[in-house]
N, C-alpha and C positions, 0 to 999 in steps of 0.2 A: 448366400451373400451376394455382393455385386458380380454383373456378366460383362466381360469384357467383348460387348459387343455393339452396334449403332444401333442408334432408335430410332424405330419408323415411325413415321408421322412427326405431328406437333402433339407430343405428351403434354402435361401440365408439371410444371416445375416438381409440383411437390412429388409428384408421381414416379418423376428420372430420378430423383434423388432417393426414394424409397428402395427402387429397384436396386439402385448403385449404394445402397446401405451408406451415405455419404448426408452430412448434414451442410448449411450454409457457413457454419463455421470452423470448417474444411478437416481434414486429417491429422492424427500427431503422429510423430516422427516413427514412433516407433508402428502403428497400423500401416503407415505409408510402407515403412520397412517389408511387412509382413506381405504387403498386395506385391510390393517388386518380385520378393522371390516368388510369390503364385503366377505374376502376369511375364516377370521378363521386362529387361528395359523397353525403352519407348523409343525402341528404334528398328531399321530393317537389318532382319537377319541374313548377311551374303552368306550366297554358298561359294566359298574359298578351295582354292584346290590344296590339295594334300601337300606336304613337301615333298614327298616321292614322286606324284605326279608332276608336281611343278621339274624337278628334277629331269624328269623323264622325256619332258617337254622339249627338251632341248636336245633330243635325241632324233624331235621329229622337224621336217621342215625342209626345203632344197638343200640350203647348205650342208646340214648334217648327213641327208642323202645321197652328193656328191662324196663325203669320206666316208662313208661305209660302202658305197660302190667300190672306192678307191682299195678299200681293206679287203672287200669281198675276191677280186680279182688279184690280191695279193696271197689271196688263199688259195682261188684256183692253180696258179700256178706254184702255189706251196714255200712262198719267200717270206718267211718266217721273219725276219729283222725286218723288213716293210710293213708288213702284219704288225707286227710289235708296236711301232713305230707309228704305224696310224690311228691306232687305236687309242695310242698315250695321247694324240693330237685329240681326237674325238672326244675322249673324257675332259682331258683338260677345257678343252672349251666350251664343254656341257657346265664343268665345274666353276668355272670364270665368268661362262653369263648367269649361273644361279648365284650365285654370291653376290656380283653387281647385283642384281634384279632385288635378291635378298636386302641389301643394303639399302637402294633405291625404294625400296616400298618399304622399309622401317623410317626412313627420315619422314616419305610422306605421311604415313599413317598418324608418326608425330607432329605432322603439321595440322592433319585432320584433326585432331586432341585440342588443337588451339582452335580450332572456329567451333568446339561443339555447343550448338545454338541454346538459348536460355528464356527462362520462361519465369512469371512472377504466380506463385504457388502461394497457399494460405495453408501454413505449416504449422501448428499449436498457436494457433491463433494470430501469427502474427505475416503478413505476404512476405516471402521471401524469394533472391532470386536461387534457382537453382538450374541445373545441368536438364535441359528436355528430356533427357534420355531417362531419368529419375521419375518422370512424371507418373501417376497410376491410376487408373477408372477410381472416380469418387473425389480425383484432387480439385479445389476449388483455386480456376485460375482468371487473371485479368489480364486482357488483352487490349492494345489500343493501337491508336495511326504507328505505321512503319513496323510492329509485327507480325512473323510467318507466325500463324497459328501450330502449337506445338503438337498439337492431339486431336482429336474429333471430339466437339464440346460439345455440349447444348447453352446455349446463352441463359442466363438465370435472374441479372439483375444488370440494370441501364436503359441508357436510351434507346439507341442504334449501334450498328455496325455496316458499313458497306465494305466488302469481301470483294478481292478478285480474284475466282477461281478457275479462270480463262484454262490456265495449262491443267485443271482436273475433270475439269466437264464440258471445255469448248465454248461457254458463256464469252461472248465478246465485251459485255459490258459488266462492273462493279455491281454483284448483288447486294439490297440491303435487308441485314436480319435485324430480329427481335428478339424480346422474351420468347422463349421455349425454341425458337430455331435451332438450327444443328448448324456448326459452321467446322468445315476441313483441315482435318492437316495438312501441314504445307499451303492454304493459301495465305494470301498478304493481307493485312487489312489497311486499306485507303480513307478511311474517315471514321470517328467515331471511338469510344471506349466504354466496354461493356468486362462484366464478369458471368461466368462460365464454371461449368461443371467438367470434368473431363470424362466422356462415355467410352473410349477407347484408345489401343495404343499399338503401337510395333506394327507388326503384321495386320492386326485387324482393323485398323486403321483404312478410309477409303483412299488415303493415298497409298497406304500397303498392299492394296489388292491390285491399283493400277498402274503400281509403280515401274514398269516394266515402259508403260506410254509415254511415262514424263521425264526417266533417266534420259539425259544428255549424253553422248561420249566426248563432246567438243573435238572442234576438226582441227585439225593438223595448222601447222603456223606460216606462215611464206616462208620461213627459214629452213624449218624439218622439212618441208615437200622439196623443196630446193637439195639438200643434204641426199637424199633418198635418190630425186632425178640422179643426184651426181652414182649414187651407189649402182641404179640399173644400169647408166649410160657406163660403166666401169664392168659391168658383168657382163654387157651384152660384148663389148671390144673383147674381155677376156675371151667367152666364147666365141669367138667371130676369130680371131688370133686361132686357139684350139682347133677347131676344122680347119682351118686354111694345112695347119700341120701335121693332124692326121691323115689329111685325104694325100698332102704327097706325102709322107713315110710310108705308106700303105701302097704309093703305087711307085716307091724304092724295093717294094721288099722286106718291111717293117713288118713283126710279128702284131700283131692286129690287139694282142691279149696285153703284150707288156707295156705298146704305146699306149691304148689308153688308158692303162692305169698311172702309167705319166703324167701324160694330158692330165687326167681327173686333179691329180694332187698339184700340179703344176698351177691347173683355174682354180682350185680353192686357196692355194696359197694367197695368188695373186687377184683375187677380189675384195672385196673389205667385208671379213667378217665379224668383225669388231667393230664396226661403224653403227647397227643399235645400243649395243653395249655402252659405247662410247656416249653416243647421245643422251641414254636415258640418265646414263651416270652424274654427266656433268650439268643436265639440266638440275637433276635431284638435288645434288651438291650443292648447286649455285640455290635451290629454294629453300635447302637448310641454312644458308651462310646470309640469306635477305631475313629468317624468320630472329636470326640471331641480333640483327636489326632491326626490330620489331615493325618486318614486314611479312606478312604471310601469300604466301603463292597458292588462290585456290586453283589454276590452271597454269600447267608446266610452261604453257606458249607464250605467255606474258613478257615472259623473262627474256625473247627473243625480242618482241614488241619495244620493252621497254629502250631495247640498246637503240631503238631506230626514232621515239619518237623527239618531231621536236617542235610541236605548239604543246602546252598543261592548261589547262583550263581548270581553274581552282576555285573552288567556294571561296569565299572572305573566312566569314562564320569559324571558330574554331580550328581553321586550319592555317590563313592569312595571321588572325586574332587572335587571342587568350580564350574568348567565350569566358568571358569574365566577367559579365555586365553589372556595371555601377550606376548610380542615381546621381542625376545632375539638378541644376536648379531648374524645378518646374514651372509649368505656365496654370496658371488656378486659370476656373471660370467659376462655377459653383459651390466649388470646394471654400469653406472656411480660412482653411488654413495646411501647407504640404501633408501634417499627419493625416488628415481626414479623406487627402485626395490619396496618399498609400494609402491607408485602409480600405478604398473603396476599391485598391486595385488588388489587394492585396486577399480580399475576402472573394475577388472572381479568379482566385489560384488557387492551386494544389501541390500541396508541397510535395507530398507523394510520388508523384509524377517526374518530380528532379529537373524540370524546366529549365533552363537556365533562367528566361525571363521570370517565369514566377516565385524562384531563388534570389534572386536581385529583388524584386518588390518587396519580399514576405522579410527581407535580410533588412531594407530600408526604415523599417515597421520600427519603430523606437519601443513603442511600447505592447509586445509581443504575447502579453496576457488580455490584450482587446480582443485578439481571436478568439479565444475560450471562452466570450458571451454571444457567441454564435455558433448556430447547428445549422449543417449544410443539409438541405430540403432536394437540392435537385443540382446538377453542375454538367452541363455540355461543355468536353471541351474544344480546345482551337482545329480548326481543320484547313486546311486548303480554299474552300471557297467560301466559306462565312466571313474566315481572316479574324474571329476571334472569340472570346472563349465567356460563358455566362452563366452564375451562379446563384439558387435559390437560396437566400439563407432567411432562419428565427435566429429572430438577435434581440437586445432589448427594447425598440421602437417596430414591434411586430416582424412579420414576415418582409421581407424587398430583396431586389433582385437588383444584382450590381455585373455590368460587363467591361474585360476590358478586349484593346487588340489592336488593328491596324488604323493610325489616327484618321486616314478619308474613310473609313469604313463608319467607325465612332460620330467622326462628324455630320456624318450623311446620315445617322440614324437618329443621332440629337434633334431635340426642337429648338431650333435655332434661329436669330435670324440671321438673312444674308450677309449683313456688315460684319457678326458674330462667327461667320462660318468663315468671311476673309480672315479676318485675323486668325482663327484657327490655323490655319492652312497657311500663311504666313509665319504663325512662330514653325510650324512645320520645318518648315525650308529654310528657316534661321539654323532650327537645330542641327537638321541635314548638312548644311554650309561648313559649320564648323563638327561635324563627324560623330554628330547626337543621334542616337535613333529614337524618336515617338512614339508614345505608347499612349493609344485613348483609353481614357477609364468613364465611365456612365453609371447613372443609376437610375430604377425605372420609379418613376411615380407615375400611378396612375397607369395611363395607356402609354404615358409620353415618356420618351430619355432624355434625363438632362443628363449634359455634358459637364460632367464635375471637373475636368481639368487634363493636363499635359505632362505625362511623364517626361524623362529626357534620359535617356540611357547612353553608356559609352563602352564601346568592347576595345582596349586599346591594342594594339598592335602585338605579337608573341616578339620577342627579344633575339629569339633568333632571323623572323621571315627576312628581314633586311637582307642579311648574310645570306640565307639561304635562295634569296633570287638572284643577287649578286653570282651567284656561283653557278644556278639555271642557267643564267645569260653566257656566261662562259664555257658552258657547256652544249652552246647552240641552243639552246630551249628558249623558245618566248612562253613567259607565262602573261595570260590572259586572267583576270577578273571576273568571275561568274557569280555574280549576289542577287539576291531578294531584294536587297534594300534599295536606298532609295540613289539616283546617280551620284548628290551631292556626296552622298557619307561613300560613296563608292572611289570617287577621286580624291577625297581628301584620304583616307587609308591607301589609296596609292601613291600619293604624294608622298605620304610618311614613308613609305617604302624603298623611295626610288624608284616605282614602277611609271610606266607609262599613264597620264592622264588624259585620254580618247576614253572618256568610259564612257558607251551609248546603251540609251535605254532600249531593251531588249523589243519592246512593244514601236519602235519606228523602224525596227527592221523589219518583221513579220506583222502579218496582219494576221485578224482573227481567224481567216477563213486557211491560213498559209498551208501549202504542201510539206513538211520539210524536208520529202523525196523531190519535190521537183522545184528550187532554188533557182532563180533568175540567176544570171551572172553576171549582174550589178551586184544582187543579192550577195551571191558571195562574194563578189570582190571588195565589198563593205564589208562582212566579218572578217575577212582575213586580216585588212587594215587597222579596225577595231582593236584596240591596246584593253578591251576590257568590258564587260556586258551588267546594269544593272536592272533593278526591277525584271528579273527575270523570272520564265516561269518552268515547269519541268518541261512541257512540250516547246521553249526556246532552245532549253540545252540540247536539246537531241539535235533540234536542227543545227546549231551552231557548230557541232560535231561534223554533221553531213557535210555543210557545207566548207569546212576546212578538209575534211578529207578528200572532198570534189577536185577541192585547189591539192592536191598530192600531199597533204602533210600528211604525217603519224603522229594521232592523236591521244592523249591523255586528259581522263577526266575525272576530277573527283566527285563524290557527293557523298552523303551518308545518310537521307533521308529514301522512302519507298519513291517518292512521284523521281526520285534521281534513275531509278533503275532503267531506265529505257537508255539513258545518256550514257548513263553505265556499261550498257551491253553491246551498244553500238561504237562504242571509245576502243580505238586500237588497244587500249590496257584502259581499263575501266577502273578505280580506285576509291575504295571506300574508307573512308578517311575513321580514326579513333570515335568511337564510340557511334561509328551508322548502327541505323536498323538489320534485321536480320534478311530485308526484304534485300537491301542496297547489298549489303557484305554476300548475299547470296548471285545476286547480274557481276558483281565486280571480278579482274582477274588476279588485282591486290588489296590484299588485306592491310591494314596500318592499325596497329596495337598501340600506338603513339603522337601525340598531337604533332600537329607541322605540317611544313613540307620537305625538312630538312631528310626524313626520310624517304622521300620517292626520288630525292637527288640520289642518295646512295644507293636507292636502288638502281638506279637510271648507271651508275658506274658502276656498279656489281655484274648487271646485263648488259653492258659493254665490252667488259673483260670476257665472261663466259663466250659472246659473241667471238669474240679473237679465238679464242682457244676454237672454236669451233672453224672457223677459218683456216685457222694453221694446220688443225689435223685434217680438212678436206683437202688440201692446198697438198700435205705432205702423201694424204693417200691416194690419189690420182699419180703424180710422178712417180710413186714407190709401184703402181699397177703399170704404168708403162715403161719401167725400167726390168722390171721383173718379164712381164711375159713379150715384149717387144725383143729383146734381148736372148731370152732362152730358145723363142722361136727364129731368131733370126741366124742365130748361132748353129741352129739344126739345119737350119733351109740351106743355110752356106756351104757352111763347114761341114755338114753333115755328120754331129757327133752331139753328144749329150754334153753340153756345157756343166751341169747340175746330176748329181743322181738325184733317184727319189727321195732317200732320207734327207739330203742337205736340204730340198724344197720344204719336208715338212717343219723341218727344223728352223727353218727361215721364217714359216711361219708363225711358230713358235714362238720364239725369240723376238716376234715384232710385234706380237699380241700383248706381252706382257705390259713395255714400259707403255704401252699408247694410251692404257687407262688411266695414268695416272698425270696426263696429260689437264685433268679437268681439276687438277692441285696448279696448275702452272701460274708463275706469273708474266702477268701479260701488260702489255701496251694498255695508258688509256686514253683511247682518241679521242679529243677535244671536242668534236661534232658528231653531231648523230650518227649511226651507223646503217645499211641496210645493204641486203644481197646484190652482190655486184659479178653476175657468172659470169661477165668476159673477163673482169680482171684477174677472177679466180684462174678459167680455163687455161688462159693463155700465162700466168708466173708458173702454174703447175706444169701444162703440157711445155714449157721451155727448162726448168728442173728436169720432168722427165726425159727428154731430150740429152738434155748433159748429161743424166746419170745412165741412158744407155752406153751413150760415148765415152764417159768413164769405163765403164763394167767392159767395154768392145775394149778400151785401151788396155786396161788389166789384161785380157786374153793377150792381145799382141805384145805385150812385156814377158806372159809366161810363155808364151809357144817360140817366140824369139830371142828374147836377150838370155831369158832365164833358164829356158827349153826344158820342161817341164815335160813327163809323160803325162799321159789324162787323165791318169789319179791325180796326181798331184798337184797340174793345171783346176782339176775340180776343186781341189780345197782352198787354191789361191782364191778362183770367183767366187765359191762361196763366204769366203773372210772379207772380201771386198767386199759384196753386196749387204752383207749384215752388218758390219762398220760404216761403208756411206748411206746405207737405208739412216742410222743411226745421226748418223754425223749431219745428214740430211733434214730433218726435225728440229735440231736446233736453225737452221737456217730458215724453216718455214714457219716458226713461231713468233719470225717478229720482222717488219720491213727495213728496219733500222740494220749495219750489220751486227751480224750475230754474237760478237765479241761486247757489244754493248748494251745497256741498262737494257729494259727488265732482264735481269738474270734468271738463267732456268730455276723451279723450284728445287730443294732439294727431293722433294719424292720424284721426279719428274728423271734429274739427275745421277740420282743414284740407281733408278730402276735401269737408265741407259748403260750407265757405265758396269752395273751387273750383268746385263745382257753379254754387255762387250765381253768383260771376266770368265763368261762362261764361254763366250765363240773360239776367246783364244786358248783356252781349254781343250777343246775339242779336236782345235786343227792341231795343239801341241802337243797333245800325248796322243794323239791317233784314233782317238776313242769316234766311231762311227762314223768318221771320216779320216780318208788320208792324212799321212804325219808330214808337218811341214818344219825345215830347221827354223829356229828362233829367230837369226836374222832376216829370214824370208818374212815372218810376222811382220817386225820392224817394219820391212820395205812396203810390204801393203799399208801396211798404217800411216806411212811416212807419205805415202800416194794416194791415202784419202783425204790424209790432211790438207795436202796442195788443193786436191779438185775441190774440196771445201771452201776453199779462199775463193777459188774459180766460179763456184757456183752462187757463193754471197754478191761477188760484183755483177755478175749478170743478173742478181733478183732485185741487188736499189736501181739497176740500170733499167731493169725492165718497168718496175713500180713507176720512177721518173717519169718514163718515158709513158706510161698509160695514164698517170695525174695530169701530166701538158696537158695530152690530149681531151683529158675532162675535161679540164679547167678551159682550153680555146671551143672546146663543143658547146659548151653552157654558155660561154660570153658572146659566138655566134649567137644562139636562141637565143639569149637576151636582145640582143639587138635587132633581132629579124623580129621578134615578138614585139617591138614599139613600132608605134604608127608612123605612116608615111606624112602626117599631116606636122606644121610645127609644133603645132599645139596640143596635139595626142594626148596620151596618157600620161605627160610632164605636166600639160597645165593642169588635169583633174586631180594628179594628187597637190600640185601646189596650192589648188585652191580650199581645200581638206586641213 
């Protein structure tokens, strides 16, 4: 039967298809069925780890290392209830980050399920779309502009194909194939539409054998490296604290064995072990809660991106518009009469194809049985640099050949003459004026094309875009205008919109030969000004990216076609808008399942809130690191006495692990203006939190050793009910800048996992169980004394916020001012001459 394997050389068609036991009029369902189960889908097989190893995983690693040293040394010296006790800590949060991890990679996997790429199959005779992964040696597929080729074909029947298989073989430039070529999985195709045989799939595939070279891991985002900095710069203090304490307890006189198995449990407590956990979680979350919006996350970092940017560079095309195209009143030249000039355009389309343009012609067509006395001979279609699309047909006045596509393209190929090609090119920009786009249609006689006439097409506006820039704007976003078309129809759909009308043609900013790495800055200081970019082409958009990001913005950019990808992948969030190619959805870092752009708004406030949360829990885990081990160690160095046994440390632990994951349920703040990592204002509300909360936790001590007179059991169970109650009480107050009594309220998962924690701390000190028993009214008085430094701690965090926003705000109005020219007429009069 067929061999699931590549063919060397150039075979002759009929010869690939022999081998592949596979005719031209492709597979039936039920054969196809039969090869899946012999070949396997047509996809890469990972090797996945076991769930016992993933388990297991978590057993290995510094931190796990640090509590099993902790436990090891609790063995040495044979203290059975610290043994106990550390090991519940170890499991537990083997158990807690496989279940996260668990969780987090079942939402992905779900999301992976919505981008699985698709491919047009000739299935009991009819093309159908189906699922890649379906595909099997002998299916008959067609492929055209903006598909990733799904399998390893041989090409069988068409014109061309140009391929770029750059990221498979190093090829810098677009190969072009033919009949009997063999073209790759996984590359793109850049021009041309051809049909094809499928020779191989999955693994045998030549992107399956070198798929090792082209997997991506994609890099970490400014926000996660930033998150991480915060975690080392947190471990390294923990540790730096730890030795300063063991080296003097050790030269008090300090059993060498018991300190540091202290120490050990004391820096695991007090470092953030739940800070990946935490992240992976809430990013997953937040990509579940955008796909529910039909936005899909194919990289976790987007989601970070998106909270910050704020230029969007939007196509028009289907995302501005309906992509609805309707027939306006035409401009004849040769044409008879409107039907004959549709039919001429309408006979150089493919309905097939699902065009929009040539669904509007063929839909124009009044009388739709004209087509059926015509057989199509031959059909190139539209590409990128011909600009448009030309078909052989037998019809009943012999053989002729009809093209339609870009009206200066049409006109310049017409025989025309000059006064003939003015007015052409005048109703043009009539059309344009008022938000028509042009469509030339020709037919050949002879050598020559006459110019049979002027379509006039109209995409009118989508019902929501108004609303939905409207609310951009307020949200700090400038959206810019990124079209093909022509500038008129570019500002007159911005007009409709309420957008800015500055639309410039993309071709007077850059020239043919342009860098769009090395941007004048004039250059950019025109795009940035620019309300809007038309006639543009795919190497405009990249640069137009470049150089807004040159100027410090954070960029978003739609497209959905292949030549958008570069624009795409250089776009701080790259966005491939409803129904892109596989080439675009594949560079993009969001997916949109949904026309608009009302969705990339909500995503833009989904990964704003997510940002918050990740704020607050950075914000809360530094203070709760310098309140914990500044505090413990400074209590020893002093007083010289263990403020903490060992189990209440692990316990603390414990108990601080639980609710912080459910932190990525919270609700949060949404700030009106873009967002983006701000470490001094982080360092400094957290390092002034933690500050308070040692001074709190010191104040406790001198309330139990003084007023209360506590012995050291019971002094211990005071600070430990302290520090678990303000660690707690402490999170609501870094979850939101506002004070903490006010809107966003905590979620309930968020709430109730705190107030459980609580339920159990006071558990613990009240019936005696694993720590000292403390009387009820002593509970009361602590809790009554967290509650105050609570209030205490809120007014010092709007005061300190305040106090770092002046300072924004007069630092930025400085550089504004120092940044205009000494001259009077600076950079006032250039842009008032603009």
């Amino acid at each position: 039967m067929c061999a699931n394997k590549s063919t060397e050389g150039n075979k002759p068609v009929e010869q690939v298809l022999s081998e592949l036991d596979a005719t031209r009029k492709g597979l039936s369902t039920q054969e196809a069925q039969k090869r899946l189960d012999q070949y396997g889908p047509n996809a890469l097989v990972t090797q996945e780890k076991s769930m016992l190893m993933r388990f297991l995983s978590f057993f290995w690693g510094p931190i796990p290392w640090m509590i099993e040293m902790a436990a090891l040394l609790s063995l040495v010296v044979q203290d059975w209830m610290d043994f106990s006790i550390i090991m519940t800590l170890l499991i537990f949060n083997a158990l807690l980050g496989f279940w996260e991890e668990h969780k987090a990679q079942n939402a992905l996997d779900a999301l992976k399920g919505q981008l699985a790429l698709m491919a047009r199959a000739l299935r009991d005779g009819v093309f159908k779309e189906i699922e890649a992964a379906d595909l099997v040696p002998g299916d008959i597929v067609r492929v055209r502009l903006g598909d990733v080729v799904p399998a390893d074909c041989v090409l069988i029947e068409g014109e061309y194909l140009s391929c770029d298989q750059a990221a498979l073989t190093g090829e810098s430039l677009p190969v072009t194939k033919k009949i009997s070529d063999e073209v790759y999985s996984g590359s793109s195709v850049k021009q041309g539409e051809m049909v094809a045989v499928v020779t191989s799939t999955g693994e045998n595939t030549f992107f399956g054998r070198t798929a090792k070279l082209v997997e991506s891991a994609g890099a970490e985002s400014h926000f996660q490296k930033a998150v991480m900095r915060v975690g080392d710069f947190l471990i390294i203090i923990a540790v730096a604290l730890a030795l300063l304490l063991v080296v003097t307890e050790i030269l008090r006189g300090q059993d060498w064995i018991n300190l540091i198995q202290f120490v050990l449990i004391l820096v695991v407590a007090s470092i953030p072990v739940a800070m990946p956990a935490v992240l992976s979680v809430t990013m997953a979350l937040g990509a579940l809660s955008l796909s529910k919006q039909k936005a899909i996350v194919s990289r976790l970092q987007a989601i970070e991106e998106m909270a910050g940017i704020d230029v969007l560079c939007s196509d028009k095309t289907g995302t501005l518009t309906q992509n609805k195209l309707t027939l306006g009143d035409p401009e004849l030249f040769e044409a008879g009469d409107n039907q004959e000039l549709i039919l001429g355009a309408a006979l150089a389309s493919k309905a097939e194809d699902k065009d929009a343009i040539d669904l509007a012609v063929i839909g124009g067509l009044e009388d739709q049985s004209l087509l059926e006395k015509y057989e199509r001979k031959n059909y190139i279609p539209f590409d990128p640099i011909s600009k448009r699309t030309e078909a052989t047909m037998a019809g009943p006045d012999g053989e002729q050949v009809f093209t339609k596509g870009a009206p200066q393209v049409i006109i310049e190929l017409s025989d025309m003459s000059d006064e003939r090609k003015k007015h052409a090119l005048e109703s043009v920009d009539i059309f344009a004026a008022n938000g028509f786009r042009a469509l030339g249609v020709a037919r050949k006689e002879g050598d020559a094309w006459k110019m049979l006439g002027l379509l006039s097409l109209y995409d009118p506006p989508r019902e929501d875009s108004a609303e939905t820039i409207r609310k951009a704007k307020e949200h700090g976003i400038d959206v810019k205008m990124v079209t093909g078309d022509d500038v008129a129809i570019g500002r007159e759909i911005a007009r409709e919109l309420g957008m800015g009308t500055n639309i410039q043609a993309a071709a007077d900013f850059f020239a043919k030969d342009v860098d769009p790495d090395r941007l004048s800055a004039v250059q950019e200081d025109e795009v940035e000004e620019a309300e809007g970019f038309a006639r543009v082409f795919p190497e405009h958009k990249y640069a137009i990216v470049k150089a807004l990001q040159n100027k410090g913005h954070i960029v978003a950019m739609t497209g959905d076609g292949v030549n958008d990808a570069p624009a795409l992948k250089q776009a701080d969030a790259g966005v491939a808008v409803s129904g892109a190619t596989d080439a675009a959805r594949a560079a993009a870092a969001l997916i949109l399942t949904a026309p608009g752009l009302s969705v990339i708004i909500q995503a833009v406030e989904e990964a704003r809130r997510i940002f918050e949360r990740m704020m607050s829990y950075t914000i809360y885990r530094i203070a709760m690191t310098i309140d914990i081990m500044a505090f413990v160690v400074l209590a020893m160095l002093v007083f010289d006495f263990y403020p903490l046994t060992a189990v209440m440390i692990i316990m603390l632990a414990l108990l601080d692990d639980i609710p912080i994951m459910t932190i990525a349920y919270d609700n949060t703040y949404l700030d009106p203006k873009p967002v983006r990592w701000n470490m001094r204002r982080v360092l400094s509300v957290s390092s002034l939190l933690g500050v308070l909360a040692v001074a709190e936790t010191f104040g406790m001590l001198w309330v139990g050793k003084e007023i209360l007179h506590y012995a050291v059991p019971q002094l211990q169970s005071a600070l430990f009910l302290q520090l678990v109650a303000g660690g707690h009480l402490m999170l609501f107050v870094t979850r939101t800048r506002k004070p903490f009594f006010m809107r966003p309220y905590p979620s309930w998962q968020l709430f109730w996992a705190i107030v459980g924690t609580q339920v159990f701390a006071v558990f613990l000190v009240g019936f005696g169980f694993l720590v000292p028993k403390l009387p009820v009214m002593h509970i009361v008085y602590v809790w009554i004394y967290n509650l105050v430094w609570m209030f205490v701690q809120d007014i010092f965090k709007i005061m300190a916020y305040r106090l770092i926003d002046d300072k924004e705000r007069h630092r930025k109005r400085f550089l504004h001012m120092s940044n205009l020219r000494l001259t009077p007429f600076g950079s006032l009069y250039r842009r008032k001459k603009r």
